[in-house]
N, C-alpha and C positions, 0 to 999 in steps of 0.2 A: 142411333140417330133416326131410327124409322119414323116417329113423328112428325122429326122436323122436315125431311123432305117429302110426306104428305102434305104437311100447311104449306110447304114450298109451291108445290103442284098445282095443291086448290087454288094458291093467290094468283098462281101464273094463269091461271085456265082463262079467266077475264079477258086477260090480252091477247092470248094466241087466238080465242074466238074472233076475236075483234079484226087480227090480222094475219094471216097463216106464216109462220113461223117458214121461213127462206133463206137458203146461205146464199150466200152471194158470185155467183160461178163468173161474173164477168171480171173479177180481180181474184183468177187463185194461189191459190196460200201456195208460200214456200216450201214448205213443207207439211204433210200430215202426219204427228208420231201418236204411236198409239201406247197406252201401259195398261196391263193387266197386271192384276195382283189375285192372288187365293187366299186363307188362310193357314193351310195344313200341307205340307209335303203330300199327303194322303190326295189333294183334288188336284184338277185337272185344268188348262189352261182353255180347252180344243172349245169351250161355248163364246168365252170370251174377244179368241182368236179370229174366230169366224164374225163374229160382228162388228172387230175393230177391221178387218181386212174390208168387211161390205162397206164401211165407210170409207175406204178408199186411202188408208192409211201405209204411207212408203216404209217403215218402220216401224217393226212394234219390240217395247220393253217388256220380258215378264219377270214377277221377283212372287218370290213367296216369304209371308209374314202378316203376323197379325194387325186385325185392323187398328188395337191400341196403341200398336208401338211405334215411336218414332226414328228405330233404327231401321232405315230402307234405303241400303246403299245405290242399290238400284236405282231407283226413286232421285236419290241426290245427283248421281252425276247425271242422270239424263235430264231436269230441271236446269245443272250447270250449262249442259253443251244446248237447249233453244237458245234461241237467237231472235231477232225480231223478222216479222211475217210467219214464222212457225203455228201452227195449230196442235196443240196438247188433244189427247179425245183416250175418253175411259169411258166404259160401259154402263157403270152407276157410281152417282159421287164420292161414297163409301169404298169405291177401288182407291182412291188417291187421298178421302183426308181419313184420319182417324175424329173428329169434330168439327162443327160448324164455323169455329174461329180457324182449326187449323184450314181450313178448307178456301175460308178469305183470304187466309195470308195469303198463300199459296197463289190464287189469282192474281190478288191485287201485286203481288211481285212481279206474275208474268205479264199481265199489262202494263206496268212500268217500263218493261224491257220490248213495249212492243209486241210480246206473246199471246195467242190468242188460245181458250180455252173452251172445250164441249164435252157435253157428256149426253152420249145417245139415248139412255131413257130419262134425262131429266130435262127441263126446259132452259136449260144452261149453255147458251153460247155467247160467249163475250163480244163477239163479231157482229152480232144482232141487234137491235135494239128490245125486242123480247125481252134474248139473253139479259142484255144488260138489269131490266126491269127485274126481273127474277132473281137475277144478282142483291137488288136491295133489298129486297122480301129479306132474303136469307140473312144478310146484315140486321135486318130487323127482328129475326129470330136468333142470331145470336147472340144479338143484346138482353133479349128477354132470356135465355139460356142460362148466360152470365149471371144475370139479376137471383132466379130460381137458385141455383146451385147455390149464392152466397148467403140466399134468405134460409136455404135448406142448412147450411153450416152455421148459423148465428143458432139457429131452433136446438142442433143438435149438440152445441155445447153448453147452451141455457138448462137444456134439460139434464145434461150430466152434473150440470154442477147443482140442480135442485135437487140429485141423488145423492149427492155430497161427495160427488169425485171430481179429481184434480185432474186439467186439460193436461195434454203432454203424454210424452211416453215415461212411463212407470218405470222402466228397466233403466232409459238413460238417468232418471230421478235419483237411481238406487246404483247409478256408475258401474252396472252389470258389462263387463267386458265382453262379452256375445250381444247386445244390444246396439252398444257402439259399435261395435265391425258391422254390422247389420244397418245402424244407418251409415256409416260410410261406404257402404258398398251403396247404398242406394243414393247417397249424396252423386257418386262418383258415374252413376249408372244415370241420373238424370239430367247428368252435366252433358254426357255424351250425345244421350237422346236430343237434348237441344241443339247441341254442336251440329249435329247431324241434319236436323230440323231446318237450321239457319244458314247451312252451307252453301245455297246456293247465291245467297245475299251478299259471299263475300270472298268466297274460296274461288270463281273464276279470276276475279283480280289479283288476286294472289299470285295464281297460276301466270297471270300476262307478267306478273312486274318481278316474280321473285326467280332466282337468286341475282339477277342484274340489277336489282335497287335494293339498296340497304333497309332493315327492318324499320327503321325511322321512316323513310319517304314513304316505307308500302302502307303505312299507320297516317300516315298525313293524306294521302290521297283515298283510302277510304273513307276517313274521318269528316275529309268533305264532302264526300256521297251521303252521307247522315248518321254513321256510324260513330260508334262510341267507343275505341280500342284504346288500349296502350301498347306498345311492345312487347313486355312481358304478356300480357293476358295473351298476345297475338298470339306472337311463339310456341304458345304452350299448347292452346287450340291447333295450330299446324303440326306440332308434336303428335297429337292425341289423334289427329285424321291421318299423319302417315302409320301410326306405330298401328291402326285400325286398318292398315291398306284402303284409306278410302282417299289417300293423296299419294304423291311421287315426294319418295327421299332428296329430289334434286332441288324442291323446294327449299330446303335445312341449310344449302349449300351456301359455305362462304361468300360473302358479298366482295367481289374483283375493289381492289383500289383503282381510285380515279381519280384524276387532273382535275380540277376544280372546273375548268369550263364545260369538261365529259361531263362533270356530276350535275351540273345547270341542264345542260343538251338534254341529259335523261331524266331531270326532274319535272321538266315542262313537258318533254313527251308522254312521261307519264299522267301528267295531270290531263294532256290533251287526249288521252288513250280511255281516260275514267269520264269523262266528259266530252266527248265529239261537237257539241253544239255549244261548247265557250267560244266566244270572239278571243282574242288577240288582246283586248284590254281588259275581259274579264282575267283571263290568265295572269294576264301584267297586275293584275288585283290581288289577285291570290299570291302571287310571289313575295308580294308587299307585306300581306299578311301574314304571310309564315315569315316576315323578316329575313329573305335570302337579299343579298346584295345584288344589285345588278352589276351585269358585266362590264359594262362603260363608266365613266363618271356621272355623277348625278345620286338622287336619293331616294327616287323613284325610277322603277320598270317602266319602260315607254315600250309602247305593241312594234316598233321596229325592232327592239333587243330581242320581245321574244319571236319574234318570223326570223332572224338569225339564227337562233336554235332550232327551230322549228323546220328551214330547209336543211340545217345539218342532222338532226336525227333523219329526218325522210334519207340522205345522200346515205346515211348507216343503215337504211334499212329499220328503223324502230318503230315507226309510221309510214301510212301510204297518204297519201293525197286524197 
């Protein structure tokens, strides 16, 4: 990606002349975490160390692993544990994505959550309006990125097939039993790498709601956050992050039976848990829409039913105020 954060640079240089690039000390950040990464057992953290500490960082992550791969345990749970007012900060962009798309995602999750993101030799801080400017440059280089790569793959099976070869793999063609284990090992190897990739988007929820809510609600309450599960797919992915140590076995754990009004109490706390800024009627909305019954008579959720649940999870301790 060295090109792209040179055209990154160049486009930013416009604005920073224009305005000198300033964080903002009169509201400090909650926190400052820093993450180092190397490629090779063989290198060393100590250049890195030294310039996330000079930026004033309370914690730093370090993992070793190459810039291609999307297995960086490290990397995932310390993405899971910010929280919003945090400041993320690596040394150059290329510490934290392996590409220009994975690198978007990456922000654009932690600004969602409130997280604020820097990288000291690039013109990247989300906190800034700079930052922010530079941020779209980048988006605009990944689209063009995108575009190259696919017009480079349409060229390069045009031309095989004007040599009179057939796309595909040749061995699974010919049902070669070392071919097939070969892609399923790499079927199975790029399932994880995403799993991994995406963990942060879904694995702290998990974490708040599982094993006190049954695999059902934990699937309905991400699923409102924008997410696309089913139970089994869940499952299988929280299978695949404990049996990797990269979750707690107590996740797996039997879901307690419940009294039908427990199971209400800790449905809506949970929805209130995934969502802090529903009103009382948005919830009373969503109840309707998953087709749960309300507790009283009637055939609609009215926002007093659910502030009844609502101060009895608080009196359990599920939620604070």
């Amino acid at each position: 990606m060295p090109y792209l954060y040179k055209l990154l640079r160049d486009r930013a240089v416009t604005s920073a002349m224009a305005k000198p690039q300033t964080f903002d000390n009169q509201q400090s950040p909650k926190r400052l975490i820093g993450y180092a990464r190397v490629s090779t057992d063989e290198q060393v953290h100590d250049a890195q160390l030294d310039e996330l500490r000079a930026a004033g960082c309370d914690r730093i992550h370090q993992e070793h692993g190459s810039g291609a791969s999307r297995a960086r345990p490290v990397l995932t749970r310390l993405l899971a544990e910010l929280s919003a007012g945090d400041v993320l900060i690596v040394v150059r962009l290329d510490r934290l994505a392996r590409s220009v798309s994975h690198l978007l995602s990456v922000i654009e999750d932690l600004e969602a959550r409130g997280v604020h993101f820097r990288s000291i030799r690039d013109p990247i801080d989300t906190s800034t309006p700079q930052g922010m400017f530079s941020l779209q440059v980048l988006g605009a280089v990944a689209q063009l990125e995108r575009a190259l790569i696919a017009e480079r793959t349409k060229a390069g099976i045009k031309a095989a097939k004007a040599r009179g070869k057939l796309p595909g793999n040749p061995g699974l063609r010919e049902r070669r039993p070392e071919a097939i284990k070969a892609i399923s090992q790499a079927r199975e190897k790029l399932y994880l790498d995403e799993l991994i990739a995406s963990a942060q988007t879904w694995l702290p929820m998990v974490r708040q709601l599982r094993p006190q809510h049954s695999w059902d609600n934990v699937v309905r309450v991400l699923n409102r956050r924008g997410h696309d599960w089913t139970v089994e797919r869940l499952r299988r992915a929280v299978h695949r992050m404990v049996r990797e140590k990269l979750a707690e076995k107590e996740l797996l754990a039997r879901s307690p039976r419940r009294a039908p009004e427990d199971y209400l109490m800790k449905l809506v706390a949970a929805i209130a848990i995934a969502d802090p800024n529903l009103s009382l009627r948005d919830i009373a909305a969503q109840l309707d829409q998953m087709g749960e019954r309300p507790v009283r008579s009637g055939k609609n959720w009215q926002p007093s039913s659910v502030r009844v649940l609502l101060d009895e999870a608080h009196r359990f301790g599920l939620i604070r105020r």
